[in-house]
PAPALUM-778040 format. One record per residue: residue in three letters; y, z, x of N, C-alpha, C in turn. Coordinates in Angstrom, 1 decimal. Layout:
BEGIN
<aa:Ala, n.v:Y, n.w:Z, n.u:X, ca.v:Y, ca.w:Z, ca.u:X, c.v:Y, c.w:Z, c.u:X> $
...
//
This chain:
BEGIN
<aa:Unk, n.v:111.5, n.w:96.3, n.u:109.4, ca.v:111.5, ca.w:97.7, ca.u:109.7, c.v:110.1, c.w:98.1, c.u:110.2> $
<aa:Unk, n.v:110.0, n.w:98.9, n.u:111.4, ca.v:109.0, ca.w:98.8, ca.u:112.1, c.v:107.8, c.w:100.0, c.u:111.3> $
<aa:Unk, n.v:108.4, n.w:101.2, n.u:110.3, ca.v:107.8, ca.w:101.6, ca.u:109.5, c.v:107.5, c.w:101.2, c.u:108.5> $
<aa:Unk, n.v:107.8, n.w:100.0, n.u:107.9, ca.v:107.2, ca.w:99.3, ca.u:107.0, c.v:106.0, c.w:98.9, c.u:107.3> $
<aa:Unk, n.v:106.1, n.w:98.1, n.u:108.3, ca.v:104.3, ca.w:97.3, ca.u:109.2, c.v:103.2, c.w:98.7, c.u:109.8> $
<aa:Unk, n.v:103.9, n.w:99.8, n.u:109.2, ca.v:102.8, ca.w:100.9, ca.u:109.9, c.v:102.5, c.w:101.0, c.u:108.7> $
<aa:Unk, n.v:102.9, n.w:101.3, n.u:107.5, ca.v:102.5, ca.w:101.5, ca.u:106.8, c.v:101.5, c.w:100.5, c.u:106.0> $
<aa:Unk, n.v:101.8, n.w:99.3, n.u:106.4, ca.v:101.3, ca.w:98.1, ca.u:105.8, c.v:99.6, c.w:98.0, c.u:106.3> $
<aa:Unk, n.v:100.1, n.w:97.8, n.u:107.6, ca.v:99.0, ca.w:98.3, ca.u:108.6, c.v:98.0, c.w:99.8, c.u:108.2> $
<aa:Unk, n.v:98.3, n.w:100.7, n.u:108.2, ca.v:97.5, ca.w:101.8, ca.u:107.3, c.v:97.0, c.w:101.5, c.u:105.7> $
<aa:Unk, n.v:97.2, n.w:100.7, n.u:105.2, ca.v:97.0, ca.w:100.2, ca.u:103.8, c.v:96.1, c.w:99.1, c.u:103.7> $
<aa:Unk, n.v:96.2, n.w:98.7, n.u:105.3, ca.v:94.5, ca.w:97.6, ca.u:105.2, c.v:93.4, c.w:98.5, c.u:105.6> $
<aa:Unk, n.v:93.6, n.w:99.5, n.u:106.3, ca.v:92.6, ca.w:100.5, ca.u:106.8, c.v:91.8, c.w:101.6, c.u:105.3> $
<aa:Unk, n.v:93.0, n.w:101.8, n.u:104.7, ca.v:92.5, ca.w:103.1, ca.u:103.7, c.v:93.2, c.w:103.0, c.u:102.5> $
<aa:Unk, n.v:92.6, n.w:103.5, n.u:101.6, ca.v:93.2, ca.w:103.3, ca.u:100.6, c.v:94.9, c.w:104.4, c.u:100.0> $
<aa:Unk, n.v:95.8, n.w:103.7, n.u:99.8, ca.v:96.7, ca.w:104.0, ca.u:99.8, c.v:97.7, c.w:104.5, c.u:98.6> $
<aa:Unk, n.v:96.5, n.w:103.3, n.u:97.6, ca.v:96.8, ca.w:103.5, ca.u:96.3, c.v:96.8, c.w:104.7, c.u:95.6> $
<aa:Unk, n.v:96.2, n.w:105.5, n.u:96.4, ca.v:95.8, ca.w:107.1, ca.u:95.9, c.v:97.2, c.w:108.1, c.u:96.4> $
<aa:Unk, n.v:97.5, n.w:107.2, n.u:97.3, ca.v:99.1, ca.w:108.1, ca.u:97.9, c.v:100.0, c.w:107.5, c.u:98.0> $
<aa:Unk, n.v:101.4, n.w:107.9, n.u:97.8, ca.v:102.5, ca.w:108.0, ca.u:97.5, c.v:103.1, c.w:107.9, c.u:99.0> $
<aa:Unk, n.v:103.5, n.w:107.1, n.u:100.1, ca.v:104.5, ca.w:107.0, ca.u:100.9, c.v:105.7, c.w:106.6, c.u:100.9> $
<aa:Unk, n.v:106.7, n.w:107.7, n.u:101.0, ca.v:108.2, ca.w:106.9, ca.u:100.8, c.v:108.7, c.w:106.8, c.u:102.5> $
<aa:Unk, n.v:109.1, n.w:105.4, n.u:102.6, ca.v:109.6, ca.w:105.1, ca.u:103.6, c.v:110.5, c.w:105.9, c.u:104.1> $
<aa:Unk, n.v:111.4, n.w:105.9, n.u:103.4, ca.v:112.9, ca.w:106.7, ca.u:103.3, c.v:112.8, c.w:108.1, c.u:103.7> $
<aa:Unk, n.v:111.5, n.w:108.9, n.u:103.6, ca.v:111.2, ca.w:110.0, ca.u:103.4, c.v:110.8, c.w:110.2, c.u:104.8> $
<aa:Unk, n.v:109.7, n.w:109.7, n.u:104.5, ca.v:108.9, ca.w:109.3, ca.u:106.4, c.v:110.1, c.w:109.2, c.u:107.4> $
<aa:Unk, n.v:111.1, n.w:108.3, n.u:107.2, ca.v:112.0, ca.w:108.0, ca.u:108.4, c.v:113.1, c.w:109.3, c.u:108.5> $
<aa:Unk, n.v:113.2, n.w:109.9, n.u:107.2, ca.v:114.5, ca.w:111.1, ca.u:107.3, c.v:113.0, c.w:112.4, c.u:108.2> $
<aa:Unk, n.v:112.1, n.w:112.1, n.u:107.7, ca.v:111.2, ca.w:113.5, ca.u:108.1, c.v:111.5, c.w:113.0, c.u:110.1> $
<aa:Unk, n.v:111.4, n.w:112.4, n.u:110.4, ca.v:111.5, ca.w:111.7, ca.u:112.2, c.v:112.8, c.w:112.0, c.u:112.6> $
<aa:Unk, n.v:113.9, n.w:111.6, n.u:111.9, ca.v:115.1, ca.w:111.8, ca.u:112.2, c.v:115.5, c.w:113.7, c.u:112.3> $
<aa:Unk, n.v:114.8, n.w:114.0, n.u:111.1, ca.v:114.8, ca.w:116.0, ca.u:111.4, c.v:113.9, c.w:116.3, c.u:112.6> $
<aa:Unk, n.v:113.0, n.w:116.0, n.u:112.9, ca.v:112.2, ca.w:116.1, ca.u:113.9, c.v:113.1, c.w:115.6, c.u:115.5> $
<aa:Unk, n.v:113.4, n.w:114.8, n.u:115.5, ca.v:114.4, ca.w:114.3, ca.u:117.0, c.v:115.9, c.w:114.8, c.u:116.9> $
<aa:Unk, n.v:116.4, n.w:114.8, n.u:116.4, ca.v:117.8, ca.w:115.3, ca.u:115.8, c.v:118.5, c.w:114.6, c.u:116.5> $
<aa:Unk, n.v:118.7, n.w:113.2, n.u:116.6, ca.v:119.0, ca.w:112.2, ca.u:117.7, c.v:120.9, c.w:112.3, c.u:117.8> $
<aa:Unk, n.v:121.3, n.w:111.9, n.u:118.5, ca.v:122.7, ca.w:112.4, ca.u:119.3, c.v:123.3, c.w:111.1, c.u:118.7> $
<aa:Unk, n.v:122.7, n.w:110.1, n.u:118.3, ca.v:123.7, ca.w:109.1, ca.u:117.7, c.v:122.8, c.w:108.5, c.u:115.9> $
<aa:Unk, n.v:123.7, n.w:108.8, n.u:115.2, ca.v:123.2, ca.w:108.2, ca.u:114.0, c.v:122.4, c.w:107.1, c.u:113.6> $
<aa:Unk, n.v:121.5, n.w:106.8, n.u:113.2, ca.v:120.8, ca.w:105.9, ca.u:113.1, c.v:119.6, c.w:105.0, c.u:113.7> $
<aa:Unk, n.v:119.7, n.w:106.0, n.u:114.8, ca.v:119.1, ca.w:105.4, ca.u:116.5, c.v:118.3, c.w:106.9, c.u:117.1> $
<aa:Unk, n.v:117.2, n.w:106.3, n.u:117.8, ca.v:116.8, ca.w:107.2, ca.u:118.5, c.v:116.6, c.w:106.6, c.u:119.9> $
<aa:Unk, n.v:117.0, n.w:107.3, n.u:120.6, ca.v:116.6, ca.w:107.2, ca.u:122.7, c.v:115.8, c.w:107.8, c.u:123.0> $
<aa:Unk, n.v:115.1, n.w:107.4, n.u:123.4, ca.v:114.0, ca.w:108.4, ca.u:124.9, c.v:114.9, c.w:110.1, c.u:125.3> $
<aa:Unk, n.v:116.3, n.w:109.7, n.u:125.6, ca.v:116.5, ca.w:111.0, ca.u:125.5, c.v:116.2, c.w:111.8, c.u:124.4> $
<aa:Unk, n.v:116.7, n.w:111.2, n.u:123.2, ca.v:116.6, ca.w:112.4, ca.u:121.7, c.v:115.0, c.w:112.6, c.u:122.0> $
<aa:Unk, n.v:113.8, n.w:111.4, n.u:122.3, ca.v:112.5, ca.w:112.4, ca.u:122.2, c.v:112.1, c.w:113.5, c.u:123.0> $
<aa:Unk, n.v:112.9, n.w:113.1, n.u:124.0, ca.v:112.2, ca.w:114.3, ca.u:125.4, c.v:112.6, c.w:115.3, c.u:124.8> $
<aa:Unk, n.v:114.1, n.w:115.7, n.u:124.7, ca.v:114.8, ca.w:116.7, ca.u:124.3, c.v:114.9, c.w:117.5, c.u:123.0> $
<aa:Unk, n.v:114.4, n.w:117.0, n.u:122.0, ca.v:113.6, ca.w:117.3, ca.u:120.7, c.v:112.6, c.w:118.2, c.u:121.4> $
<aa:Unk, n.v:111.5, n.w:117.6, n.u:122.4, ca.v:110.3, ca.w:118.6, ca.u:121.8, c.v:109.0, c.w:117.7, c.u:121.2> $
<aa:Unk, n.v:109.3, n.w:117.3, n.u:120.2, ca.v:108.8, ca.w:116.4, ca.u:119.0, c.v:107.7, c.w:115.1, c.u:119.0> $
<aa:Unk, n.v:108.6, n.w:114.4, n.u:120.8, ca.v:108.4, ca.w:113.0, ca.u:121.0, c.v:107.3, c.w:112.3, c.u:120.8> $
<aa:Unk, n.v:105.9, n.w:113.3, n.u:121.3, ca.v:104.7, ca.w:112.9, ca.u:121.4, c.v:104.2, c.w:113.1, c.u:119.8> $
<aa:Unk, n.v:104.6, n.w:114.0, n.u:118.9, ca.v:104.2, ca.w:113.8, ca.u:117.6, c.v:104.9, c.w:112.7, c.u:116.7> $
<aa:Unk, n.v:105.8, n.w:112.5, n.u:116.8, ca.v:106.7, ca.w:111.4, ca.u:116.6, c.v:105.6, c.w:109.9, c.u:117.0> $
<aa:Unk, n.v:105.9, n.w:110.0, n.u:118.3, ca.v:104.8, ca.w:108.6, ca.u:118.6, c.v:103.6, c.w:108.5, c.u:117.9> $
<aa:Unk, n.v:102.9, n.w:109.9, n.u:118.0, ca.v:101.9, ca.w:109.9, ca.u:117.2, c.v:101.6, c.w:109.4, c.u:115.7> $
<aa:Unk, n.v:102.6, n.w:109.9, n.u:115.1, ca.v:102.7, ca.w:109.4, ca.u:113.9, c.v:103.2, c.w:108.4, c.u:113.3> $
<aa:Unk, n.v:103.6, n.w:107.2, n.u:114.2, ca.v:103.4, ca.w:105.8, ca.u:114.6, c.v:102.5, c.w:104.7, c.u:114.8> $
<aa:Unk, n.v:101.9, n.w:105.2, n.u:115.7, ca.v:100.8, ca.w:104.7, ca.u:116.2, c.v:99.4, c.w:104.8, c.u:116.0> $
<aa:Unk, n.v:99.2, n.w:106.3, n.u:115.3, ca.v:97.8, ca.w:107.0, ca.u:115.2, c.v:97.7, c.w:107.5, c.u:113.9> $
<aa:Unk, n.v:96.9, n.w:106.3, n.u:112.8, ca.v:96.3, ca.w:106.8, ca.u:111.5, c.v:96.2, c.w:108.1, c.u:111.2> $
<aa:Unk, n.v:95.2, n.w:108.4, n.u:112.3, ca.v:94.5, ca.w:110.2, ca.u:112.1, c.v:95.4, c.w:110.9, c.u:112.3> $
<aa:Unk, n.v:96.5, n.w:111.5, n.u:112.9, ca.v:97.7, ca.w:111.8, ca.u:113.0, c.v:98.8, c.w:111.8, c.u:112.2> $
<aa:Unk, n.v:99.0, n.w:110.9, n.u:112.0, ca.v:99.8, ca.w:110.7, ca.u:110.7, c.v:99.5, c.w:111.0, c.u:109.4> $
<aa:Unk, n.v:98.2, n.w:111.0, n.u:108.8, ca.v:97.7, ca.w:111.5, ca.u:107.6, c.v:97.6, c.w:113.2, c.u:108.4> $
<aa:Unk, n.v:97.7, n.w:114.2, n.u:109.1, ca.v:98.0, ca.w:115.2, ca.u:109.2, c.v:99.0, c.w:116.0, c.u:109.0> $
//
């Protein structure tokens, strides 16, 4: 799961032990955010069309962002 290795990845950077990430939580919080047109999947369409896309990425890719 590709939010597993983000998280894994942020956990060699900071300490993590002090916080509580639930996977499950994180991935349903993305899924409200895109509202994607097929279950379990998201397209480039669902991000353009969301709104969201670039915070979405953001909070993938970018520590500082994601702890916001």
């Amino acid at each position: 799961m590709f939010l597993k290795e983000v998280v894994n990845k942020l956990g060699s950077k900071t300490d993590l032990s002090k916080m509580q990430i639930n996977l499950d939580d994180l991935k349903d919080e993305i899924w409200d955010m895109a509202k994607p047109k097929i279950p379990g999947g998201l397209t480039l369409a669902d991000m353009v069309s969301c709104g969201q896309g670039g915070t979405i990425i953001g909070i993938l890719v970018d520590a500082q962002l994601f702890f916001q």
